[in-house]
NUMAR-237720 format. One record per residue (C-alpha): residue number from 1; x, y, z; residue in three letters. Coordinates in steps of 0.001 Angstrom, whole numbers, plus 500000, padded with zeros to 6 digits. Each point is the difference from the previous one (the first is absolute). Example, Ala and Ser with C-alpha at 12.3 -4.5 7.8 and 13.67 -1.06 7.14 Angstrom:
2
ATOM  numar    east   north      up  lodren
ATOM      1  512300  495500  507800     ALA
ATOM      2  501370  503440  499340     SER
END
This chain:
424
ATOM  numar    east   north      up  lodren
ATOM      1  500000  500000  500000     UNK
ATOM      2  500681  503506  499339     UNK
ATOM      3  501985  502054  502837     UNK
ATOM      4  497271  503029  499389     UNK
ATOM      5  496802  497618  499932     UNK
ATOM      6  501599  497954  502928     UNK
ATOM      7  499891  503903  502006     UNK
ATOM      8  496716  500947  498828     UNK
ATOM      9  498623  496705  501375     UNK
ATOM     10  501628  500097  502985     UNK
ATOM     11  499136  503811  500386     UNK
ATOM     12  496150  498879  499584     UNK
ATOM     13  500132  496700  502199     UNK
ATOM     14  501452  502296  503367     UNK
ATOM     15  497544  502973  499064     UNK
ATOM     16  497103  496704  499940     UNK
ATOM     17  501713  498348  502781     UNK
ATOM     18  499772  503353  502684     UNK
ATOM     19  496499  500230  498867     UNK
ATOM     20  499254  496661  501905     UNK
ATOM     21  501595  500033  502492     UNK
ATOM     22  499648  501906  503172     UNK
ATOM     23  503247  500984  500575     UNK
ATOM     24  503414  500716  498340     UNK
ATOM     25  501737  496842  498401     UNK
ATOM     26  503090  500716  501254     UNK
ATOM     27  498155  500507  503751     UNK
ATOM     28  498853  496751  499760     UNK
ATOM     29  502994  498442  498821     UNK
ATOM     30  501784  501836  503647     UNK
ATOM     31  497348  498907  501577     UNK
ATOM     32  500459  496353  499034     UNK
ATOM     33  503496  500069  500488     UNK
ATOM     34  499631  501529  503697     UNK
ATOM     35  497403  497194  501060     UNK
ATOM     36  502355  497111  498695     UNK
ATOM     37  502996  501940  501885     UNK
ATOM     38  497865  500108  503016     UNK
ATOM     39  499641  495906  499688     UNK
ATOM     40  503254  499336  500704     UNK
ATOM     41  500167  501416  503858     UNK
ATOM     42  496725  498146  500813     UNK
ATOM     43  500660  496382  501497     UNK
ATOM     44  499397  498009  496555     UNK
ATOM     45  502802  497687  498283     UNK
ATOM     46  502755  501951  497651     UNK
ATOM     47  499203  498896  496889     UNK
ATOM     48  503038  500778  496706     UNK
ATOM     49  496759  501586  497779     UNK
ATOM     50  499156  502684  502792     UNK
ATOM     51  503381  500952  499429     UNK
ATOM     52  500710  499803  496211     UNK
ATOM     53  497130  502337  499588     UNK
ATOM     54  501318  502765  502599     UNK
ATOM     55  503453  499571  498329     UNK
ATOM     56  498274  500850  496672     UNK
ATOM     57  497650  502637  501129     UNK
ATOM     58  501244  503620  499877     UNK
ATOM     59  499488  501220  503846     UNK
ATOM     60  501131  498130  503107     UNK
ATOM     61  500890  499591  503395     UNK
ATOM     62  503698  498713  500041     UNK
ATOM     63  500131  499503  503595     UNK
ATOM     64  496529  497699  500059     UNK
ATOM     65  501736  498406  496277     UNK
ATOM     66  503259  499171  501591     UNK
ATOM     67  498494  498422  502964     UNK
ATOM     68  497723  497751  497196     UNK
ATOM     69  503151  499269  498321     UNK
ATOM     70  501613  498727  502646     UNK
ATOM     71  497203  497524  501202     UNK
ATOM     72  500075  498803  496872     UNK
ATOM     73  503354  498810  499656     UNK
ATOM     74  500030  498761  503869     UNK
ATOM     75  497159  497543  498687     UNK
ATOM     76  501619  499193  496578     UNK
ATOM     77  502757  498998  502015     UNK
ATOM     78  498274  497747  502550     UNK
ATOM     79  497706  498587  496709     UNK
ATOM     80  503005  498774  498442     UNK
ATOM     81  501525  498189  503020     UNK
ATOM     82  497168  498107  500787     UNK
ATOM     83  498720  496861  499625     UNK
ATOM     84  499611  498528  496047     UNK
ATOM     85  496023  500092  500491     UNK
ATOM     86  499967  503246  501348     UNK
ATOM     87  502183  501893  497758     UNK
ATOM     88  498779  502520  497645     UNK
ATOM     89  498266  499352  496544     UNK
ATOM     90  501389  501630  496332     UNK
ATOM     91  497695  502767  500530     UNK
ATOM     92  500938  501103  503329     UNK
ATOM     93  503169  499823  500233     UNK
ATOM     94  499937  501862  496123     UNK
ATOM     95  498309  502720  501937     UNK
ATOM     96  502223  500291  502973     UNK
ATOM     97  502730  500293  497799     UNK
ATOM     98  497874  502830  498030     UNK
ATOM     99  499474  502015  502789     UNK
ATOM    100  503219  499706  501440     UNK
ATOM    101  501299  501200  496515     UNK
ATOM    102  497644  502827  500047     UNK
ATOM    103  501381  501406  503072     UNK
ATOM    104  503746  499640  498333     UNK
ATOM    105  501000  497152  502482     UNK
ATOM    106  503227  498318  498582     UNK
ATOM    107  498593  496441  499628     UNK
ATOM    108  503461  498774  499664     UNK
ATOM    109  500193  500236  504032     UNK
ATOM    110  496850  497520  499758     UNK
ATOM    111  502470  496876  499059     UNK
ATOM    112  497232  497439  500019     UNK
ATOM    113  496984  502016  498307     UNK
ATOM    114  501320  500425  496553     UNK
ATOM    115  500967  496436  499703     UNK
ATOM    116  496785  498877  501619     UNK
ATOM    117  497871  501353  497049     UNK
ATOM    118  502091  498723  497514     UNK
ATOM    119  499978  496545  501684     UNK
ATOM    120  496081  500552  500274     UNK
ATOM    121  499630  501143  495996     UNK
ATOM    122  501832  496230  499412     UNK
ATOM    123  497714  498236  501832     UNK
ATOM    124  496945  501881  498225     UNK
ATOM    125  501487  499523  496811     UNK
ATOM    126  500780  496031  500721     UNK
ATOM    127  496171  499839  501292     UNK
ATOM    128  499202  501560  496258     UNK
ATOM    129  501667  497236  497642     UNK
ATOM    130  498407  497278  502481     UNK
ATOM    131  496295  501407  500335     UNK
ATOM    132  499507  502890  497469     UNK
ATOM    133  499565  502534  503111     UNK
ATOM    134  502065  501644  502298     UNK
ATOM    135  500801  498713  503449     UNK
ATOM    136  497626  502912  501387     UNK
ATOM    137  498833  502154  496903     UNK
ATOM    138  500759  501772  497288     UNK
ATOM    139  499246  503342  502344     UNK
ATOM    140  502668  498979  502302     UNK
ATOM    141  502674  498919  497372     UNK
ATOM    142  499374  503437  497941     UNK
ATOM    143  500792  501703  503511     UNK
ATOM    144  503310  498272  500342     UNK
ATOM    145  501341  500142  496779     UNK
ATOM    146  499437  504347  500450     UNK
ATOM    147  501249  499995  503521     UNK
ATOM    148  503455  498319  498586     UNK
ATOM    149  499547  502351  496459     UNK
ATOM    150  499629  502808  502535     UNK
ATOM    151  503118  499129  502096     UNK
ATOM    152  502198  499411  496782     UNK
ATOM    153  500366  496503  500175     UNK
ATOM    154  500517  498350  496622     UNK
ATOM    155  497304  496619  500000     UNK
ATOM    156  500563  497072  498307     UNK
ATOM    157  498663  499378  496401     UNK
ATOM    158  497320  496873  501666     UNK
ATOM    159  498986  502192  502599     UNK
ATOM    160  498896  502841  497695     UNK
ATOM    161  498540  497505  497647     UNK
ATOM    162  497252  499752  502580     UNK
ATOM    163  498369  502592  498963     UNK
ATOM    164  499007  499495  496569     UNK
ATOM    165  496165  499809  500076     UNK
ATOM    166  498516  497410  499060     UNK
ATOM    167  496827  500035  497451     UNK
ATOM    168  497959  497231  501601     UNK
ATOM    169  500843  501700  503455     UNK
ATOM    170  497396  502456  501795     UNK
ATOM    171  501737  502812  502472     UNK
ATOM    172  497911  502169  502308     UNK
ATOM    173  500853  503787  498891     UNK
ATOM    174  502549  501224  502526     UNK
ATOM    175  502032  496501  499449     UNK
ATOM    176  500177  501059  496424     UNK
ATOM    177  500870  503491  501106     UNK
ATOM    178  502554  499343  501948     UNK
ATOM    179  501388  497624  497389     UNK
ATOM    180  500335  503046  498065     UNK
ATOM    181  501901  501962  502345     UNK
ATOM    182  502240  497019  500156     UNK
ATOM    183  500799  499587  496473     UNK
ATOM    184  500331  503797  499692     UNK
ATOM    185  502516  500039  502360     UNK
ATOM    186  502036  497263  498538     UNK
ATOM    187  499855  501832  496718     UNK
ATOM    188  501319  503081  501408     UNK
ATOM    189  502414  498370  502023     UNK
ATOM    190  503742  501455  499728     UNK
ATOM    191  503543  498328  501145     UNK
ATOM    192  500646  502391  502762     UNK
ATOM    193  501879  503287  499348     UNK
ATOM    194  500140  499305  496476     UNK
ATOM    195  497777  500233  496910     UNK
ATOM    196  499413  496881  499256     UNK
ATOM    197  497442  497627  499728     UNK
ATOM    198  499883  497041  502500     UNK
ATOM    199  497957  498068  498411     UNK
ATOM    200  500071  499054  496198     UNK
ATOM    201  498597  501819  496720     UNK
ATOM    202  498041  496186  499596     UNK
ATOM    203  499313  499838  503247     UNK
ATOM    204  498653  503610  499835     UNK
ATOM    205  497807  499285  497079     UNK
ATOM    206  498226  497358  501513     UNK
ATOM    207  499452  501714  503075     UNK
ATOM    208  498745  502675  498566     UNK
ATOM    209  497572  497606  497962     UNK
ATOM    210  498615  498757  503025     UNK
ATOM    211  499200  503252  501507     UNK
ATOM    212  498687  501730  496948     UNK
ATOM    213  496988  496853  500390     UNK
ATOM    214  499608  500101  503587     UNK
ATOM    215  499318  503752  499774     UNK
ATOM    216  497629  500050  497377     UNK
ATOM    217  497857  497685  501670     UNK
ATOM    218  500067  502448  503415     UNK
ATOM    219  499189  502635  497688     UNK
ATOM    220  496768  498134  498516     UNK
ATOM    221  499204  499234  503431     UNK
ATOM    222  499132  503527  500804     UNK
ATOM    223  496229  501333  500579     UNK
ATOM    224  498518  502909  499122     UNK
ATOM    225  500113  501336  503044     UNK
ATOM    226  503912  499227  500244     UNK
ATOM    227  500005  497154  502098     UNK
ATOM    228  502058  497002  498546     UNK
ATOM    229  498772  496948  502369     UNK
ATOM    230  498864  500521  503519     UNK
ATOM    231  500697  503732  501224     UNK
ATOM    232  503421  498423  502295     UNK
ATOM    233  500966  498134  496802     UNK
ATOM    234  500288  503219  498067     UNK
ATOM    235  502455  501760  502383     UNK
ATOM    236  502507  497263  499041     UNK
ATOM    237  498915  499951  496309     UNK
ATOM    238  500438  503767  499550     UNK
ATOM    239  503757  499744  501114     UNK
ATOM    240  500108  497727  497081     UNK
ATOM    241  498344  502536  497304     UNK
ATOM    242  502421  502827  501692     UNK
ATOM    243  502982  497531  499478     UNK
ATOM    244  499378  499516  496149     UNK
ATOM    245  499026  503726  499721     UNK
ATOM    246  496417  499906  499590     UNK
ATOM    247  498737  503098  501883     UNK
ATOM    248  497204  500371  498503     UNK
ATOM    249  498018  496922  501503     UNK
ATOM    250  502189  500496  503278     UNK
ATOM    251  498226  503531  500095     UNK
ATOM    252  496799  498240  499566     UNK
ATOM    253  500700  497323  502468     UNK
ATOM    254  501381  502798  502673     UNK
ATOM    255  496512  502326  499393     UNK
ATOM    256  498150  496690  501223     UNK
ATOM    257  502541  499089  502771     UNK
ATOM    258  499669  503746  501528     UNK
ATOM    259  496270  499814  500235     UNK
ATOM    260  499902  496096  501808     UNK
ATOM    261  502791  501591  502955     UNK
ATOM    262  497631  503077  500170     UNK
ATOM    263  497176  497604  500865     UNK
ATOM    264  502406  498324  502406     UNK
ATOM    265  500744  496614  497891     UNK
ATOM    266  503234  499960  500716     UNK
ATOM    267  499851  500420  503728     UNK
ATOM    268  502678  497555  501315     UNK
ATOM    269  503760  499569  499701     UNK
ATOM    270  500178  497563  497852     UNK
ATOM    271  497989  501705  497361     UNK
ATOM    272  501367  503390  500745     UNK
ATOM    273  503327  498342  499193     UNK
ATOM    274  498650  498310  496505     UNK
ATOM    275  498547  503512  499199     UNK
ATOM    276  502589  503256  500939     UNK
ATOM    277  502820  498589  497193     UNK
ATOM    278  497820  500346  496912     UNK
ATOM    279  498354  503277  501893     UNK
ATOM    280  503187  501447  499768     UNK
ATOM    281  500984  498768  496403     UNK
ATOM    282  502282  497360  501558     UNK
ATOM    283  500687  496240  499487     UNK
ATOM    284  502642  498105  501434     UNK
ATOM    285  502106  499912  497229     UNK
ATOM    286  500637  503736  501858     UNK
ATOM    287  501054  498118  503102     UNK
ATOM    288  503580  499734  498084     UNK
ATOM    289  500022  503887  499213     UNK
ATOM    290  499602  500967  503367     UNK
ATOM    291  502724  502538  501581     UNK
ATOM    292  499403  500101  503738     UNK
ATOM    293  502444  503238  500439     UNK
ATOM    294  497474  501994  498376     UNK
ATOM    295  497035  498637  502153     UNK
ATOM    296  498002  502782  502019     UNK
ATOM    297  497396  499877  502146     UNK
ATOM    298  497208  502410  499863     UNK
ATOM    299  497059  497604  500821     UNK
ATOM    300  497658  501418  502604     UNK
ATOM    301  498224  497288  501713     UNK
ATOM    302  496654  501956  500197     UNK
ATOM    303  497267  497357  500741     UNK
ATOM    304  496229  500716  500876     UNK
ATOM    305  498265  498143  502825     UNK
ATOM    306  498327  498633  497377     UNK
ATOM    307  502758  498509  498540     UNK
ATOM    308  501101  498119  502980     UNK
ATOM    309  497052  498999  501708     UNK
ATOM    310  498453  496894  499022     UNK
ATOM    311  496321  501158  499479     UNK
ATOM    312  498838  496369  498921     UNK
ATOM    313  499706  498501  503146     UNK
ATOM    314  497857  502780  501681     UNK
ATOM    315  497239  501229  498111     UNK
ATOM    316  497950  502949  501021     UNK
ATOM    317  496599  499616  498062     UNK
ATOM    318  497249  498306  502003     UNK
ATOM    319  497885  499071  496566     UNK
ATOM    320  500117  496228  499778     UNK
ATOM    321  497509  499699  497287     UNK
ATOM    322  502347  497678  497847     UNK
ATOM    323  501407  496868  501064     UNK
ATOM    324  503262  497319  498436     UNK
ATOM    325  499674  496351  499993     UNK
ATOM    326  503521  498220  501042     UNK
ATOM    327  500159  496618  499236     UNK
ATOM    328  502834  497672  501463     UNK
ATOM    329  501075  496800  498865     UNK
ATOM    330  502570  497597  501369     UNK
ATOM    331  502333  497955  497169     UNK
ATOM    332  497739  497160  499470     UNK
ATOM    333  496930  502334  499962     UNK
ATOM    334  499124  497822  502894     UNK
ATOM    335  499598  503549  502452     UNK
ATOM    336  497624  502688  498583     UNK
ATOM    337  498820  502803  501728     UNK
ATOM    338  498397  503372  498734     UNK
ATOM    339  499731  503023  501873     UNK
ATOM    340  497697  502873  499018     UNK
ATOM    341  501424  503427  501454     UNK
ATOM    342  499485  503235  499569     UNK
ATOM    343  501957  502351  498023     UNK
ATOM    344  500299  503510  501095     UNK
ATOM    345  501317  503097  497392     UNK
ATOM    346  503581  499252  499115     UNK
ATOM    347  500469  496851  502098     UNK
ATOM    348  502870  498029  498430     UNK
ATOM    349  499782  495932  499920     UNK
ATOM    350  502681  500043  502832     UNK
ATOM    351  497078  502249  501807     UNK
ATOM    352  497240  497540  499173     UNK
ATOM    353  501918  497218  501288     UNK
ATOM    354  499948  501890  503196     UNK
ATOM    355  496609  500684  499962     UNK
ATOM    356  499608  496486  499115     UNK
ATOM    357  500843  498982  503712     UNK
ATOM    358  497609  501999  501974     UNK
ATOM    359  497378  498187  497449     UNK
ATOM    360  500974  496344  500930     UNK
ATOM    361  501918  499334  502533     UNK
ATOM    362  501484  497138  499172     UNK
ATOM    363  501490  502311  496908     UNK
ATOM    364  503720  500468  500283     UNK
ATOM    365  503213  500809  497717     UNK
ATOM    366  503454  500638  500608     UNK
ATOM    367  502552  501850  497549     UNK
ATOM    368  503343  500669  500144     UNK
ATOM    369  501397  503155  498909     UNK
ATOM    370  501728  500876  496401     UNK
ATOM    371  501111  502476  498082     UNK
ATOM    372  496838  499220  497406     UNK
ATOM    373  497738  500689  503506     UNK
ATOM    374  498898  497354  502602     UNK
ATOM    375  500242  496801  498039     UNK
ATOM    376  496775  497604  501275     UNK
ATOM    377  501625  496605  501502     UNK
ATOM    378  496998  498776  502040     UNK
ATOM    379  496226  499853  500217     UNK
ATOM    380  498065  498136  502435     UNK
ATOM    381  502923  498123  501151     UNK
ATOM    382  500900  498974  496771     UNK
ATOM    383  503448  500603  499367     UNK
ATOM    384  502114  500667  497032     UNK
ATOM    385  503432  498302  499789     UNK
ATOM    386  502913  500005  498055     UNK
ATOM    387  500944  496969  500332     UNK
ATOM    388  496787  498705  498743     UNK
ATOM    389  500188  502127  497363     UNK
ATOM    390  496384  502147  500587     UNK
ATOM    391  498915  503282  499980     UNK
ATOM    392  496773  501964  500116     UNK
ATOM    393  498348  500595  496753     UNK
ATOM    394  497740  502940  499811     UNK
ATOM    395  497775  499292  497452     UNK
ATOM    396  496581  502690  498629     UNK
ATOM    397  497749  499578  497596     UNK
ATOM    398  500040  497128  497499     UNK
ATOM    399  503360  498262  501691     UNK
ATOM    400  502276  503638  499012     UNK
ATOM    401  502646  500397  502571     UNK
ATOM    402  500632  503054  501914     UNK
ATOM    403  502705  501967  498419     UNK
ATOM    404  500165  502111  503272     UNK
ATOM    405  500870  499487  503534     UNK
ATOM    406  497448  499334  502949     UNK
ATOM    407  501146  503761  501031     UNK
ATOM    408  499790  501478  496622     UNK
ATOM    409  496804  498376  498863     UNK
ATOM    410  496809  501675  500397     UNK
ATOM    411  497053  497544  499348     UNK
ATOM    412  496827  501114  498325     UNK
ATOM    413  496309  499857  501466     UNK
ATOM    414  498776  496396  499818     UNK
ATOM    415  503090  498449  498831     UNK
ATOM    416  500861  496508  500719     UNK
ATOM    417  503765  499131  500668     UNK
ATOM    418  500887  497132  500619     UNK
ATOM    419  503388  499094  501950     UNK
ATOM    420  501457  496372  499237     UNK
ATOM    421  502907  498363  501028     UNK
ATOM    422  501774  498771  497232     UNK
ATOM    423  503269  498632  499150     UNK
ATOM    424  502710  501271  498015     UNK
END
């Protein structure tokens, strides 16, 4: 496209996009970025992706980031010294590595790590020529072939042969973004402090085969209304179009983005953290671009009560005109109980289930806090287990799963959810 046409649309899409929204872009953006800084001093697990995102935003609070940092290398260290079984996966230990690199930590002094994701890549690869898939997925190996990309570590020709895609093979959206991201790396990558190509002009060709078909199907996989997938899916997919220079659908994509996070969709760390990159026209290909000695702060942690309070959980309208049906069902469907409870203005599921126990009172759940929200792990007794390999379902409608959490979900007068434990 054009350069001219290319700033006339973009021109009309910000003009369109103020129009909507209630507030500045750029306000909400700071906003954002202040309420996903603010995460990291409450009492919730560090998590590599909280921290990737601050390191790419464009205001922080070094103090509160250095802190993060250093957490997060404390636990890569103890995750690679333990046990076989309770080591880290690809994808973790991709994004430790990541973040750790985003803050400019010399990964060299990590003796282990490098060599750990290497070994891990193997192993994926190995699982690959046996099986046809990865050892974990295709998400997870695309994640550890950038982390290495990022650090400057030169992969071997098998292990980068991985991530051809296959025709017959069907990838959720942000696997094949982050494929993308990936394979651009590799095709950008340089021998250090020279100007040469690590990788070569055949290997380059065919890399840049694969991505040219993994991005057109993103791009035909974008609505109207700029969502490509689910509305998290498209955070990851837009780093892909921004990657391979699309900015017009990225623009499109970011309109639709901007309005969800002004009507709270993205109202936990883990989606904050999926969400601030492409916000501020960042992927993690940036990650190796970054120049900590010109890092400022600047970010004023400015948060209203209503940003921090939980209103879910305590409703203030006495109407109780409309009601939700809860079902719960065991693993052999051999327990079933439904529970019709009220639902007051704004009540979220997590708020329902609450309300569920002063309906029955045999009704109970426990959850266990995440960085996705309180994570359900019990109802009446019922207990899910990871060694059994179950979890809670939430399921509405005709058998659709709930793509939120029980804290971010608000359920609708006279729907029927039903919770089943299920194994994975």
């Amino acid at each position: 496209m054009q350069p001219r046409k290319l700033l006339l649309i973009t021109c009309m899409l910000v003009l369109f996009l103020e129009v909507k929204l209630k507030a500045n872009p750029g306000s909400i953006i700071t906003s954002l970025n202040a309420r996903l800084q603010r995460s990291t001093l409450l009492a919730l697990p560090a998590h590599p992706s909280v921290h990737i995102a601050l390191q790419l935003s464009t205001k922080h609070r070094l103090p509160d980031e250095w802190g993060y940092q250093q957490r997060l290398k404390t636990e890569l260290e103890s995750k690679l010294t333990s046990p076989p079984d309770l080591q880290p996966s690809t994808g973790l230990v991709a994004l430790y590595l990541l973040a750790l690199r985003a803050s400019c930590y010399d990964l060299s002094s990590l003796r282990h790590a490098l060599p750990y994701l290497k070994n891990k890549l193997r192993a994926e690869k190995r699982h690959i020529n046996d099986h046809h898939v990865p050892l974990t997925n295709y998400y997870q190996y695309s994640l550890g072939v950038l982390a290495l990309c990022v650090s400057k570590v030169r992969m071997d020709h098998s292990v980068l042969s991985g991530l051809r895609p296959h025709e017959h093979h069907h990838h959720w959206i942000d696997t094949e973004a982050m494929m993308v991201l990936a394979l651009k790396c590799i095709h950008e990558s340089k021998v250090p402090n020279s100007n040469t190509w690590m990788y070569s002009n055949e290997k380059r060709k065919k890399v840049q085969t694969a991505m040219n078909k993994l991005i057109k199907k993103i791009q035909n996989r974008q609505a109207e209304d700029g969502k490509i997938g689910n509305i998290y899916s498209t955070a990851v997919a837009l780093q892909a179009l921004l990657a391979m220079g699309d900015n017009e659908r990225w623009l499109k994509g970011k309109e639709k983005l901007l309005i969800e996070a002004q009507n709270g969709t993205f109202n936990n760390p883990m989606a904050l953290s999926q969400l601030l990159p492409v916000l501020y026209q960042k992927t993690y290909l940036d990650i190796g671009q970054i120049d900590c000695r010109n890092e400022n702060g600047g970010l004023k942690q400015i948060l209203s009560k209503a940003e921090t309070t939980d209103n879910s959980t305590e409703p203030n309208s006495n109407h109780q005109t409309w009601f939700v049906d809860l079902t719960v069902k065991n693993l052999n469907r051999t327990f079933s109980r439904t529970v019709k409870v009220p639902l007051l203005d704004q009540m979220s599921l997590l708020g329902v289930l609450k309300e569920a126990q002063n309906v029955d009172k045999n009704f109970n759940f426990e959850t266990k806090q995440t960085l996705w929200g309180p994570f359900l792990t019990s109802v009446y007794h019922l207990k899910a287990q990871d060694n059994s390999r179950s979890y809670w379902r939430l399921i509405t409608g005709e058998n659709t799963p709930l793509k939120q959490g029980i804290q971010d979900y608000l359920p609708k007068p006279g729907e029927h959810i039903l919770l089943q434990l299920s194994k994975f």
